[in-house]
C-alpha positions as CSV (number, residue, x, y, z in Angstrom):
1,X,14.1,2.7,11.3
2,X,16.6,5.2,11.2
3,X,20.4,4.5,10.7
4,X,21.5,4.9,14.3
5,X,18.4,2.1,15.0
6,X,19.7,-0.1,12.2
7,X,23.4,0.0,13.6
8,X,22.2,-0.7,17.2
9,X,20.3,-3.7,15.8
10,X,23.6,-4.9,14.0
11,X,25.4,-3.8,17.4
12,X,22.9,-6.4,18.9
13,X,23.2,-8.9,16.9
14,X,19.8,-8.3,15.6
15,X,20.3,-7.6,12.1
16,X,23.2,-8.7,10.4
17,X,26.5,-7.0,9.7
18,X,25.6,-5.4,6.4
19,X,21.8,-4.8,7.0
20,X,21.6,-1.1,6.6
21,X,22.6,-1.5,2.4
22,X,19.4,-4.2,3.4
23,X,17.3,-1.8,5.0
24,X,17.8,1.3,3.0
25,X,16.6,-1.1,0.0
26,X,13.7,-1.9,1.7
27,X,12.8,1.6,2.3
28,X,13.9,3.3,-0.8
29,X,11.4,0.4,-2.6
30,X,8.2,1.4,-0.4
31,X,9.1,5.2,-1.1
32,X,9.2,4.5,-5.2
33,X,6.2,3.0,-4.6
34,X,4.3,5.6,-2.7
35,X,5.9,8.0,-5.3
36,X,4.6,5.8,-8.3
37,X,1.4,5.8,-6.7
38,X,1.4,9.7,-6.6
39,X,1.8,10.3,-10.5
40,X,-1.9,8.9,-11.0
41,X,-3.3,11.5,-8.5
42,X,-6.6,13.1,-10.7
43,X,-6.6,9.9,-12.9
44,X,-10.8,9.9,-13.2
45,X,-12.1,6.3,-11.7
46,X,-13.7,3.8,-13.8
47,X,-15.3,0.5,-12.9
48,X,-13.1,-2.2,-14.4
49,X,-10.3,-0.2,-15.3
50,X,-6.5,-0.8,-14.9
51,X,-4.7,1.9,-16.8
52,X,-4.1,5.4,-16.5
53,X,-5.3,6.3,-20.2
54,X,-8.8,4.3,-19.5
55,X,-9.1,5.5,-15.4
56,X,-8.6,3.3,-12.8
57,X,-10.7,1.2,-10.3
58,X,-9.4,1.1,-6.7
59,X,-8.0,-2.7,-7.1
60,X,-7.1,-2.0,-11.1
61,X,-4.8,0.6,-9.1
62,X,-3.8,-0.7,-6.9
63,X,-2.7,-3.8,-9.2
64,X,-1.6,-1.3,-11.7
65,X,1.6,0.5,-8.9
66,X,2.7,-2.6,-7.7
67,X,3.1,-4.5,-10.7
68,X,5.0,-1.2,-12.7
69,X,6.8,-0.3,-9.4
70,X,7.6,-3.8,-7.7
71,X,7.1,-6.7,-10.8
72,X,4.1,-7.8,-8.7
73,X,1.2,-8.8,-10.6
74,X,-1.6,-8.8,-7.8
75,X,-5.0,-10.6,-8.4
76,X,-7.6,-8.2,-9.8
77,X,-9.8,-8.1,-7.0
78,X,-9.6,-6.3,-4.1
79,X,-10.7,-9.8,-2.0
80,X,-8.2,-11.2,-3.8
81,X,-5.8,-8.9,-3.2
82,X,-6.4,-9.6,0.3
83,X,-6.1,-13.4,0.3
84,X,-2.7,-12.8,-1.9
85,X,0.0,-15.7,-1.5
86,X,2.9,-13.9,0.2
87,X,1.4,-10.6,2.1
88,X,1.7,-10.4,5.4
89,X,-0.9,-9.3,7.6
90,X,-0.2,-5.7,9.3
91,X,-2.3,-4.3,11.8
92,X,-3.8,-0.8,11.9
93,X,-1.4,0.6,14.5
94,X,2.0,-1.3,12.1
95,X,1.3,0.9,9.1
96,X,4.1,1.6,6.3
97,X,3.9,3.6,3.3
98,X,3.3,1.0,0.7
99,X,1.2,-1.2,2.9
100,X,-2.4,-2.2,1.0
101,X,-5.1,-1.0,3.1
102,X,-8.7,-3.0,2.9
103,X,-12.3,-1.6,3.6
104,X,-15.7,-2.7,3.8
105,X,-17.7,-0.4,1.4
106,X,-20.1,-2.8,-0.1
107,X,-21.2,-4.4,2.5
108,X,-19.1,-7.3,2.3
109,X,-14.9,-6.9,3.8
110,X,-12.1,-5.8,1.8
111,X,-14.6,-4.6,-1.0
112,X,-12.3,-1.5,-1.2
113,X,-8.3,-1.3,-1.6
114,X,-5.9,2.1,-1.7
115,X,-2.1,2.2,-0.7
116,X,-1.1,3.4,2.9
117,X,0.9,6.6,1.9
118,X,2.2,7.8,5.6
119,X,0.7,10.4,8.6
120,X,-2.8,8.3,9.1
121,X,-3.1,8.9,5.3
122,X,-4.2,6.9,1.8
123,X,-4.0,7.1,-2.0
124,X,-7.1,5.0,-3.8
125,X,-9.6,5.6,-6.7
126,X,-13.1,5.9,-5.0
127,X,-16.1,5.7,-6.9
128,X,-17.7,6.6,-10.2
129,X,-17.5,10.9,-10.4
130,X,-14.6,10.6,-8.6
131,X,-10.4,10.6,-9.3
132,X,-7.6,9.3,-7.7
133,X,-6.9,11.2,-4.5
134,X,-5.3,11.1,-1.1
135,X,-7.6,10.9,1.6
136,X,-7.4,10.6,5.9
137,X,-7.8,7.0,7.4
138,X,-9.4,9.0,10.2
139,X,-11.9,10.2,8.7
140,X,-15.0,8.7,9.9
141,X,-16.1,6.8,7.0
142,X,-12.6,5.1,6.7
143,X,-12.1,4.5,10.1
144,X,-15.5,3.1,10.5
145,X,-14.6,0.4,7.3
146,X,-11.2,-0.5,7.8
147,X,-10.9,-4.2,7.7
148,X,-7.4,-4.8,7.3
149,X,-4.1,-4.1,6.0
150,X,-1.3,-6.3,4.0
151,X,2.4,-6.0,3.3
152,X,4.8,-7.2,0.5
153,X,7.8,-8.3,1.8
154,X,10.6,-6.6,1.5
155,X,8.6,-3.0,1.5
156,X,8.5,-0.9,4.7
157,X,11.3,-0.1,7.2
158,X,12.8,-3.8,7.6
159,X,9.9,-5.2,7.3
């Protein structure tokens, strides 16, 4: 949202008086975390791991950004990351940078989990060989696997 759609919203009786400090907060935390997410870019994947010294597997990195950006300790999983208490459900065409973004990759849904970045784009670890890297939701393999997307409150535009 930008300012002048905040203050219509407050005009409107939409928002309350004093929701911009509200909203700015909101989007200043889903841009720390898209930028926290950014520093591990070429970290090498490993299966299992959850810090940047050992490489990182995609829900290890997932789990790894959030809790060091947010204080949110996610499950370890990337199902369970999924299923989390207190994420909203976004769809496809609601992205936000910061939003979890969910794939089927082994057969089974949200086997895979990266962090929506912005632009139709995604940061996640991939596989084994691999690093951390930003990749296109529209690529065909993506699209083909998406199965979902989730949302902390309080991250995206006043959301």
């Amino acid at each position: 949202m930008s300012d002048g759609v905040t203050q219509l919203l407050i005009e409107r009786g939409l928002l309350p008086a004093g929701a911009a400090p509200l909203v700015q907060n909101m989007r200043d935390r889903a841009s720390d975390l898209v930028l926290s997410a950014m520093n591990f870019l070429g970290v090498p994947y490993r299966r299992g791991g959850n810090s940047e010294e050992e490489g990182f597997d995609c829900s290890g990195f997932t789990r790894h950004v959030f809790e060091n950006s947010l204080g949110l300790v996610l499950p370890r999983r990337a199902d369970e990351q999924a299923k989390a208490d207190g994420l909203q459900k976004v769809a496809r065409d609601e992205l936000k940078p910061g939003d979890l973004v969910f794939f089927n990759t082994l057969r089974r849904t949200f086997s895979h989990v990266g962090i929506y970045v912005g632009d139709g784009k995604f940061i996640h670890a991939p596989r084994t060989g691999q690093v951390v890297r930003v990749e296109s939701m529209q690529d065909s393999y993506w699209a083909r696997r998406f199965t979902g997307a989730r949302r902390v409150p309080g991250t995206g535009d006043g959301t």
